[in-house]
C-alpha positions, -999 to +999 in steps of 0.1 A: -352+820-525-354+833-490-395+833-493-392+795-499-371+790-472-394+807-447-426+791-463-407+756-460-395+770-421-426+777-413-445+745-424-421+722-405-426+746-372-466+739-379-461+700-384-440+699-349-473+715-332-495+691-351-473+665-339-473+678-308-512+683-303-520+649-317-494+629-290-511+657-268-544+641-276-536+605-267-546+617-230-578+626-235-606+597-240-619+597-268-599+628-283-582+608-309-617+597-326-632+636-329-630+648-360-597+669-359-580+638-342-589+615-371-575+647-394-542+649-374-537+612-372-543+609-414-513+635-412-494+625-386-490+590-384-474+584-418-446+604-408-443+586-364-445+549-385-415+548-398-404+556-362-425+534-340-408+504-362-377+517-357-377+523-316-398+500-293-419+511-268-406+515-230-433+497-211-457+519-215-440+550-231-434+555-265-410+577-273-408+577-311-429+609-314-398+625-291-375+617-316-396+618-344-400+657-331-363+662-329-358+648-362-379+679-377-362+704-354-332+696-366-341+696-403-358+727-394-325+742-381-301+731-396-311+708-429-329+739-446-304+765-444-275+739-460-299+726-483-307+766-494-268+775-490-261+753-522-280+781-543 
């Protein structure tokens, strides 16, 4: 059990990164349309959708992926180890 809690640990700390580079990449011209941004944006925007809808824009900062980011921390944290404390 505590294998599958570190695989599932670990894939969440690797989305947060891919989160992270992919908002990363929305400063660079261009960036977003390479390869590896079109890659990152087929696996990241599902997941920042549900929270663009949900909090607008500020101007011209979004700050959905900052929440959206926190949301995975805290399941990360503290949402695997109570889910994994029930067995």
């Amino acid at each position: 059990m505590q294998s599958i809690l570190s695989l599932l640990y670990l894939a969440l700390e690797l989305y947060s990164f891919a989160l992270i580079i992919y908002i990363f990449m929305s400063w660079f011209p261009g960036a977003r349309e390479s390869s590896f941004g079109v890659f990152l944006a087929k696996i990241c925007e599902p997941y920042l959708e549900p929270f663009r809808k949900i909090i607008p824009p500020i101007g011209m900062l979004d700050i959905s992926p900052i929440v959206a980011i926190f949301v995975l921390y805290f399941a990360r944290v503290f949402g695997l180890p109570v889910l994994f404390s029930w067995f």
